[in-house]
C-alpha positions as CSV (number, residue, x, y, z in Angstrom):
1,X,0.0,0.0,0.0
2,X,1.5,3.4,-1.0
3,X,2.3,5.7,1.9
4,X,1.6,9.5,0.8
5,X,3.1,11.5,2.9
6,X,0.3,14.5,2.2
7,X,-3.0,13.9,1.7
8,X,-5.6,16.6,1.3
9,X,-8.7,15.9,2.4
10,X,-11.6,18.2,0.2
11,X,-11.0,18.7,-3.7
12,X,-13.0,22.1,-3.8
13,X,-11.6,25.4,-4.6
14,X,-9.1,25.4,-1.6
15,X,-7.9,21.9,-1.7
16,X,-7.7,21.8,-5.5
17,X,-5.4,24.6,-4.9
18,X,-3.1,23.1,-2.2
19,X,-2.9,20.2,-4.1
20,X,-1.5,21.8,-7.5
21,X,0.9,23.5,-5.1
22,X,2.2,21.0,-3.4
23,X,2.8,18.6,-6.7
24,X,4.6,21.5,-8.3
25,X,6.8,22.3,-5.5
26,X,7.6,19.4,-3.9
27,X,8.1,16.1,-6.6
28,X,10.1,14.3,-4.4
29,X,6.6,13.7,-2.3
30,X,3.9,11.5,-2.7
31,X,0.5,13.9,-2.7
32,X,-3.2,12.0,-3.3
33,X,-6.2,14.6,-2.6
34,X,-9.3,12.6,-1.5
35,X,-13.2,14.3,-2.3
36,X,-16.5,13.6,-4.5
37,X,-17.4,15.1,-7.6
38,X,-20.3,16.6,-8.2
39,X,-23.3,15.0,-7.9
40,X,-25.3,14.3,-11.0
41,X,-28.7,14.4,-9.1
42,X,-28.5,17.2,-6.6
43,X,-31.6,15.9,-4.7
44,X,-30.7,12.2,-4.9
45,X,-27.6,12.2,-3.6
46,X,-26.8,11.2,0.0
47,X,-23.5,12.1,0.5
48,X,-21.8,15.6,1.3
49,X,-21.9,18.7,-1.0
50,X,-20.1,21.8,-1.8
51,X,-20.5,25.1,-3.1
52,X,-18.6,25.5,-6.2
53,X,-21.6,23.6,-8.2
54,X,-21.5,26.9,-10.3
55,X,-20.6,28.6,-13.3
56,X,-19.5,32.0,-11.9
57,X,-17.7,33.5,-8.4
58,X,-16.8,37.5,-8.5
59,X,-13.1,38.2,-9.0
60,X,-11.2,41.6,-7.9
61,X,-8.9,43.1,-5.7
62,X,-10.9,45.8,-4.4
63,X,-12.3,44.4,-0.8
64,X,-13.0,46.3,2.6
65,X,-10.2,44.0,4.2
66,X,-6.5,44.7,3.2
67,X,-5.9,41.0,3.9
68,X,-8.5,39.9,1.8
69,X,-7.4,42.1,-0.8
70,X,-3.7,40.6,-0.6
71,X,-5.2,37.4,-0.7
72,X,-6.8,38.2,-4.6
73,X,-3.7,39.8,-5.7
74,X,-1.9,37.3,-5.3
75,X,-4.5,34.4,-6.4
76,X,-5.5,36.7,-9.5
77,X,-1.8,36.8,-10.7
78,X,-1.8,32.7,-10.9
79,X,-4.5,32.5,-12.9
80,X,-2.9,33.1,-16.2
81,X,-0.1,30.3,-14.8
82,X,-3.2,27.7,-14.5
83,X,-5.0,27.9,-17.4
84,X,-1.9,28.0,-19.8
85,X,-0.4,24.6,-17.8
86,X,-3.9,23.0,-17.6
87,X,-5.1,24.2,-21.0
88,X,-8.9,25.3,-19.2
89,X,-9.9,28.4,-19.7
90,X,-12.0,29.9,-16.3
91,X,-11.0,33.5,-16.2
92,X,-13.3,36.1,-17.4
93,X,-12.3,40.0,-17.3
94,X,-15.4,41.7,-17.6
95,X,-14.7,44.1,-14.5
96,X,-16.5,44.5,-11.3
97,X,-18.2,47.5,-10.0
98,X,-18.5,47.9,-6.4
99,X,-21.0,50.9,-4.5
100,X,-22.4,52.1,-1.4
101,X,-23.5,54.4,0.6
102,X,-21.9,53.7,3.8
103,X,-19.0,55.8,5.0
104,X,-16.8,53.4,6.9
105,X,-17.2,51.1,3.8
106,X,-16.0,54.0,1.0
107,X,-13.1,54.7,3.5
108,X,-12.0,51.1,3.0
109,X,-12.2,50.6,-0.2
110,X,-10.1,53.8,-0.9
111,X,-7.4,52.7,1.4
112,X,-7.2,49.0,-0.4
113,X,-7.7,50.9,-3.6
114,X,-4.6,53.0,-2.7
115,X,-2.1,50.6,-1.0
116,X,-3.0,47.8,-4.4
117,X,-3.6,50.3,-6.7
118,X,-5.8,48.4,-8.9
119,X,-6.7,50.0,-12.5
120,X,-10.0,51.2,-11.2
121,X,-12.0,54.6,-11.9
122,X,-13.8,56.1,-8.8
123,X,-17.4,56.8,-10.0
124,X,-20.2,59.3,-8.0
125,X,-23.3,58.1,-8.9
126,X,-24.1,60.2,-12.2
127,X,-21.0,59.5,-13.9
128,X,-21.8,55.4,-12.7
129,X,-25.7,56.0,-14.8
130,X,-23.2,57.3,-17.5
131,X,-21.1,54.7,-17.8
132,X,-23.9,51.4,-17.0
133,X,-27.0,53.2,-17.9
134,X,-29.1,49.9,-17.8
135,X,-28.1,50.0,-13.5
136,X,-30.1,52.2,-11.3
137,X,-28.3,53.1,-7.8
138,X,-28.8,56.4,-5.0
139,X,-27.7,59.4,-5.6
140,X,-25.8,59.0,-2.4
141,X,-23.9,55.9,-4.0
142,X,-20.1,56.1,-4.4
143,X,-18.5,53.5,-7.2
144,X,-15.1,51.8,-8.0
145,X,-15.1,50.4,-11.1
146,X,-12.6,47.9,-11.8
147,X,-10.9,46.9,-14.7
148,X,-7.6,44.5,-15.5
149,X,-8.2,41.6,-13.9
150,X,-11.4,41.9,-12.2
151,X,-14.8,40.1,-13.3
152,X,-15.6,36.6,-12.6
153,X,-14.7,32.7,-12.5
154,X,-15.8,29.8,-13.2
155,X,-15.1,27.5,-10.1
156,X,-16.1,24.3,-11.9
157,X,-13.6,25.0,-14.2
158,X,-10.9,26.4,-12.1
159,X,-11.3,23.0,-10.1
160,X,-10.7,21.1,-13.0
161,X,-7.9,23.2,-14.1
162,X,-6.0,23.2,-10.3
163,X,-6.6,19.4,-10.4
164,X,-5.4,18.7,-14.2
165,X,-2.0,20.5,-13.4
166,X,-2.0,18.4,-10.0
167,X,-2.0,15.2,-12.0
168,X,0.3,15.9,-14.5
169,X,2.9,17.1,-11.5
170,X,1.9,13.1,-9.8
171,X,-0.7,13.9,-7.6
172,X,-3.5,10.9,-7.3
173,X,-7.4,12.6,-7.3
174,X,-9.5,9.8,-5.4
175,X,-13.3,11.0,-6.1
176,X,-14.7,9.9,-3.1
177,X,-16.0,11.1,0.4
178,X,-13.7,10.5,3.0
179,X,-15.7,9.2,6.5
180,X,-13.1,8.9,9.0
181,X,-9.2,9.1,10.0
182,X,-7.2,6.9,12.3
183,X,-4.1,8.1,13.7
184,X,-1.8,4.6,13.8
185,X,1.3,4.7,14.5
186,X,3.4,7.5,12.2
187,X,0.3,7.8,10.0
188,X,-3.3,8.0,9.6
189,X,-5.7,5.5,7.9
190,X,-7.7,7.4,5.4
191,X,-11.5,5.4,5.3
192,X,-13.9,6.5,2.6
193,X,-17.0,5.3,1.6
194,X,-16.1,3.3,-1.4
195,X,-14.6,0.6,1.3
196,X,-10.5,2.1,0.6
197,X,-8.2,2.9,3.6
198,X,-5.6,4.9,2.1
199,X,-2.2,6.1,4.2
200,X,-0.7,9.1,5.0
201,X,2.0,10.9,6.9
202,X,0.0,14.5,7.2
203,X,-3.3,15.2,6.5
204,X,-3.8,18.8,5.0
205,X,-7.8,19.0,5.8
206,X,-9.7,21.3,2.9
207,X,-13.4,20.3,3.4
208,X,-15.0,23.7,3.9
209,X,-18.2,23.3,5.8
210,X,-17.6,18.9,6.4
211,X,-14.1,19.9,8.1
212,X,-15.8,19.5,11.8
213,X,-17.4,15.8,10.7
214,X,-13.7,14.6,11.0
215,X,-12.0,16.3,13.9
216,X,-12.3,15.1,17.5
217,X,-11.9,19.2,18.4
218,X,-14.5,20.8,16.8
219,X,-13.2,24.2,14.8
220,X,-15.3,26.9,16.0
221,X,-17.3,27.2,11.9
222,X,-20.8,28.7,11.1
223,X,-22.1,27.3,8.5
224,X,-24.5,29.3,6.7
225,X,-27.6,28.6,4.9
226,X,-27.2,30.5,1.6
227,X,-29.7,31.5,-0.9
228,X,-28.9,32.2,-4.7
229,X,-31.6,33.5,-7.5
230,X,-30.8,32.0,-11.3
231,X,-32.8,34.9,-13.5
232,X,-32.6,33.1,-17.0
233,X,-32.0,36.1,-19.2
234,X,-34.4,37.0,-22.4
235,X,-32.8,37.1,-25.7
236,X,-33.7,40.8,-26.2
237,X,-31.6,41.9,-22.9
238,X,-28.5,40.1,-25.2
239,X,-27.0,43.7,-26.4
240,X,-28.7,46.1,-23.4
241,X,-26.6,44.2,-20.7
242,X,-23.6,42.5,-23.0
243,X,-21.2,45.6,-21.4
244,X,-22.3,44.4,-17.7
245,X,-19.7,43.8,-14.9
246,X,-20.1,41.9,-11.8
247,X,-21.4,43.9,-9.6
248,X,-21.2,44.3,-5.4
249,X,-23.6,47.2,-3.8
250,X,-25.0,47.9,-0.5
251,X,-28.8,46.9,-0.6
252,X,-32.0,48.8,1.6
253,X,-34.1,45.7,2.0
254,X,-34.9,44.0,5.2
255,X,-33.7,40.9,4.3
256,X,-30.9,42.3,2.3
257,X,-28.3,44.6,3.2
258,X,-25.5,43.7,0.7
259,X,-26.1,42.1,-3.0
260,X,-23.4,40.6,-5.3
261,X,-24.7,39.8,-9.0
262,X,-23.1,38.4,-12.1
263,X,-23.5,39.5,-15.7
264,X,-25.0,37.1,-17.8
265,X,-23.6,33.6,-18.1
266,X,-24.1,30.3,-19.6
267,X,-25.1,27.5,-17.6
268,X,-24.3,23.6,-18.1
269,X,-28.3,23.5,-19.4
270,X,-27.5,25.8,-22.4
271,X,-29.3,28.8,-20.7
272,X,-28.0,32.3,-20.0
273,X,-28.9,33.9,-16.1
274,X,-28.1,36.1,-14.0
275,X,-26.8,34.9,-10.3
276,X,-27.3,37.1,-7.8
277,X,-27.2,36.1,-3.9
278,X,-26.7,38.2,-0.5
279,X,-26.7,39.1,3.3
280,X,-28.6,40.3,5.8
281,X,-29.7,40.3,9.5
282,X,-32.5,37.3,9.3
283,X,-29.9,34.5,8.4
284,X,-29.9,30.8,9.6
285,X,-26.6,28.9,10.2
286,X,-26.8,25.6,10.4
287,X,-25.3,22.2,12.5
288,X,-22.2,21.2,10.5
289,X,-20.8,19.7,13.8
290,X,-21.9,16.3,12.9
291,X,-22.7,14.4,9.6
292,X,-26.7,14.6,10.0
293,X,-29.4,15.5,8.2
294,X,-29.3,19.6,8.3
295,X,-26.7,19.8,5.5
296,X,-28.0,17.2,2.9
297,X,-31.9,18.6,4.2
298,X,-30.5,21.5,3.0
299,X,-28.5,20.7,-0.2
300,X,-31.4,19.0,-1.0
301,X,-33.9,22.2,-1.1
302,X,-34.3,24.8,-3.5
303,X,-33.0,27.5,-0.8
304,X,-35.5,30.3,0.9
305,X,-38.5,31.6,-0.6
306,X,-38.7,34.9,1.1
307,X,-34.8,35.4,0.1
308,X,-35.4,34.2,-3.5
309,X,-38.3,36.8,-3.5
310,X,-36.4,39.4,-1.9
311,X,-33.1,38.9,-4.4
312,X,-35.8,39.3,-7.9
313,X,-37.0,42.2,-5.7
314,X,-33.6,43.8,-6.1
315,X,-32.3,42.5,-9.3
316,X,-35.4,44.6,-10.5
317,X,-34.5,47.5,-8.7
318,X,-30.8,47.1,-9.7
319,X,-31.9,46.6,-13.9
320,X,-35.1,48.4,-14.2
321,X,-37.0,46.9,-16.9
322,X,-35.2,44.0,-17.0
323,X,-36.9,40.6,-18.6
324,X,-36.7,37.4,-17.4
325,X,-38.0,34.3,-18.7
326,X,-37.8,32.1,-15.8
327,X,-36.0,32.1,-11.9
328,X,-34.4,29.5,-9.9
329,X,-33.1,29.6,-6.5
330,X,-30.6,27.3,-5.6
331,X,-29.2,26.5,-2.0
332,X,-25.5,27.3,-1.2
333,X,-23.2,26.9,2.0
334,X,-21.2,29.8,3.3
335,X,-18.7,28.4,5.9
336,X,-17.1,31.2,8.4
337,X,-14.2,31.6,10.7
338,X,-14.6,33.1,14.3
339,X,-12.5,35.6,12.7
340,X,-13.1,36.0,9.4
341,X,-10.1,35.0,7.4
342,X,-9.3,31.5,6.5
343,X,-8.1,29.0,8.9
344,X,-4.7,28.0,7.8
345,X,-2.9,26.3,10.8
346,X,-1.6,22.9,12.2
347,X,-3.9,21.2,14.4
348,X,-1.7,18.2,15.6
349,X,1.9,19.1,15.4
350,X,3.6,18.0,12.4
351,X,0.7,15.6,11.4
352,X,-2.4,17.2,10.9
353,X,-2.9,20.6,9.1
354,X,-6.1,23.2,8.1
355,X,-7.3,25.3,5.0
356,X,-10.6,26.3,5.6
357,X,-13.6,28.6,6.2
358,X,-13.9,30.7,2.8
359,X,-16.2,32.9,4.5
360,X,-18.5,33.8,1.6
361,X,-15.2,35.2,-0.6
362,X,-12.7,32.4,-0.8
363,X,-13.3,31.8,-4.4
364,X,-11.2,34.7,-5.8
365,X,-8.3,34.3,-3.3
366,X,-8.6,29.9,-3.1
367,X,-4.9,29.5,-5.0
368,X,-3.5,31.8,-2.6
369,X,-4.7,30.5,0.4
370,X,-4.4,26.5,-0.8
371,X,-0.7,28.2,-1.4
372,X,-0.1,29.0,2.3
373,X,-1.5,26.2,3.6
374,X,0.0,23.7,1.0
375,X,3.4,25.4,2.1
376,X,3.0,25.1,5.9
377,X,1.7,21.5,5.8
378,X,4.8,20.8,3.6
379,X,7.5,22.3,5.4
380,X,6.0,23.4,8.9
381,X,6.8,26.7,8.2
382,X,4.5,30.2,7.8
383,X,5.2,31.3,3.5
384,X,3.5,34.5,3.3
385,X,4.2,38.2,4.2
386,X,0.6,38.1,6.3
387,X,0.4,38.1,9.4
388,X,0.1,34.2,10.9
389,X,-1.6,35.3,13.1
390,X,-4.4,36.5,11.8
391,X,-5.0,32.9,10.5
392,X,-5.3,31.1,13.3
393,X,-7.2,28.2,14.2
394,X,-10.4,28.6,16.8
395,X,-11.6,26.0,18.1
396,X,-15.5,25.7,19.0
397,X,-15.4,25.8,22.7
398,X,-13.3,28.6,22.4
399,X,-16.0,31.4,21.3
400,X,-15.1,34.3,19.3
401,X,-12.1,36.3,19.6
C-alpha cells in the first residue's frame, strides 16, 4: 500500500489549490487529494456537498479587508499560470463594480484601492448611470469600477484546471467522500466510503463546511444557509446588458443589506442567467458539527423563498426593466471563521494541518490560500508576508475572539 506523505482531504476550490501547489513544488513527495465530484442528481444524492456547483464567483482586488485584498492579488496573478499549464480556460475579465453608501465602507475601499492600486476609476453616482446606464443606484452611491483583472470565474472549471495541473505534476485525485481518519502509529488510515483505507504521513484538511465531521476538536465554523436566484436572461436583454460587470452594492431591503450579482452567463443547461445572492440580518446557520441531516436537508432544497423573492425584488431595482423568462433559486453553504479570514494552521503538530472557512469570498483568493496552507503542511513553516496570526485556528469551545 502506497504511503503518501500529504494527503488533502476536500478537492474544492481550496484543496484543489493546495494540491496543485504541493505537486509543483515538492516532486520528491507522494500527494493524493481525496473528495467527490459533483453530484449528477443534486436531490438524490446522500452524500456531502459543496458550493462551487456553479458557473461564476466575483473576482477583484478591491475588498473592505486589506488582507483579503492581498489574498486576490496574489490568487489573481496565478491564474494566467493555470490555465496555460492546464489548457482550461475559467477566467473572465469583464470588471466588477463595487457601491455604497456607507462611510466606513467607502473609506476602505479607498485605502485597499490606494495601498493595491488596482486599475480602477472612482465613479459618483451620475457618472456610474453614465457609464452602465441599464443600473439604477442612489444618488448618495459612491462606485469603484474595476478593470484589468477583475470580473468573474468559473469555479467548476478552475477546479478542474487546479486538479489537471496536480495530475500531470503526480498527484492521485480519489473521487470519493472521505468518513473517517485513524491516527496509527506515524500515520493516519484514510476510510472512505467506497470501502479504501488509504495512508498518510499528514493530512492537509480542505473540506470547507464537512471539516468538523472529521476532527475530535470541533473548529469553531458557522455554516450558513445560503440562498442564490438564477434569472434566465431573455434574448432581447442580449445587447442592453452585454457591457455588464459583476457587480457588489449595498442593498435597503430588510432581508438584504449587501447584494453581489453576475453579468449574464451560460449555464451547463445551455441557458443564459443572471446569479445574484446576498446578506442580511435574518440569516440561519446551520449544524455542520456532525454528519446529520441539516446539510443534505438543506443541499437538498431549492433555498428560501422569502430570500429568493427578496433577491428578484432587487435585481429589479438594480436593472429596471429587465426581462426574465424564468428564476431558480438554488441552495448554497457559506462556511465562516470566528475571525473572518481563512483557517490556515496545524492542528496536531507536524501531522495534521487546516485550509478552511472561505467565509463567503474564498473563491477569488482559493490558490493563494491552498498556497499558504499547502506550504505550511509541507514544510512546517509560515510562506506568506501576512500576518500568521491573523490565520489562526479557533476551536468551537473557544468562542469568538
Amino acid at each position: 500500500m502506497t504511503i503518501y506523505d500529504v494527503a488533502v482531504i476536500g478537492k474544492g476550490l481550496i484543496g484543489s489549490a493546495a494540491t496543485r501547489h504541493l505537486a509543483g513544488n515538492f516532486p520528491e513527495l507522494e500527494i493524493c487529494v481525496i473528495g467527490p465530484d459533483e453530484p449528477e442528481i443534486r436531490k438524490a444524492h446522500d452524500g456531502v456537498f459543496a458550493s462551487h456547483y456553479d458557473q461564476g464567483r466575483i473576482t477583484r482586488v478591491l475588498d473592505p479587508s486589506p488582507l483579503w485584498g492581498q489574498l486576490a492579488r496574489a490568487s489573481i496573478a496565478q491564474y494566467p499560470v493555470i490555465e496555460v499549464a492546464s489548457g482550461i480556460q475559467f477566467h473572465h475579465r469583464v470588471g466588477c463594480l463595487r457601491a455604497t453608501d456607507i462611510p466606513e465602507r467607502i473609506v476602505q475601499i479607498d485605502d485597499c484601492a490606494a495601498r493595491f492600486q488596482p486599475p480602477h476609476r472612482r465613479l459618483d453616482a451620475a457618472s456610474c448611470r453614465e457609464a452602465y446606464p441599464y443600473l439604477s443606484f442612489s444618488d448618495t452611491f459612491v462606485a469603484w469600477d474595476e478593470g484589468g483583472e477583475a470580473g468573474y470565474v468559473n469555479p467548476r472549471s478552475l477546479i478542474a484546471a487546479q486538479l489537471k495541473v496536480a495530475e500531470d505534476k503526480g498527484a492521485a485525485v480519489f473521487r470519493d467522500i472521505v468518513t473517517r481518519i485513524h491516527r496509527v502509529g506515524d500515520c493516519h488510515e484514510i476510510y472512505s466510503r467506497d470501502g479504501n483505507v488509504r495512508r498518510a504521513r499528514k493530512i492537509l484538511l480542505t473540506a470547507g463546511g464537512y471539516s468538523n465531521t472529521l476532527l475530535e476538536k470541533k473548529l469553531h465554523l458557522r455554516t450558513k444557509a445560503h440562498t442564490i436566484l438564477l434569472a434566465e436572461v431573455a434574448p432581447v436583454e442580449g445587447n442592453r446588458l452585454k457591457t455588464m460587470p459583476s457587480i457588489i452594492s449595498s442593498f435597503d431591503h430588510p432581508l438584504v443589506d449587501s447584494l453581489y450579482m453576475l453579468p449574464p452567463v451560460t449555464y451547463p443547461d445551455g441557458k443564459t442567467y443572471i446569479k445574484l445572492g446576498g446578506s442580511g440580518w435574518n440569516e440561519v446557520f446551520l449544524d455542520a458539527t456532525e454528519r446529520d441531516h441539516e446539510l443534505l436537508d438543506w443541499f437538498h432544497s431549492d433555498g428560501r423563498q422569502d430570500i429568493a423573492d427578496a433577491l428578484k425584488t432587487a435585481l429589479h431595482k438594480m436593472i429596471p426593466g429587465f426581462r426574465a423568462l424564468s428564476y431558480h433559486s438554488v441552495p448554497c453553504l457559506i462556511t465562516n471563521s470566528a475571525h473572518g479570514n481563512p483557517y490556515v494552521d496545524v492542528l496536531r503538530n507536524g501531522s495534521v494541518y487546516v485550509t478552511t472557512a472561505g467565509n463567503g469570498m474564498g473563491a477569488k483568493s482559493s490558490d493563494e490560500i491552498g498556497r499558504i496552507g499547502a506550504m505550511l503542511c509541507a514544510t512546517g513553516n509560515w510562506h506568506s508576508e501576512l500576518d500568521r496570526n491573523e490565520f489562526r485556528a479557533v476551536y468551537h469551545e473557544a468562542g469568538l475572539k
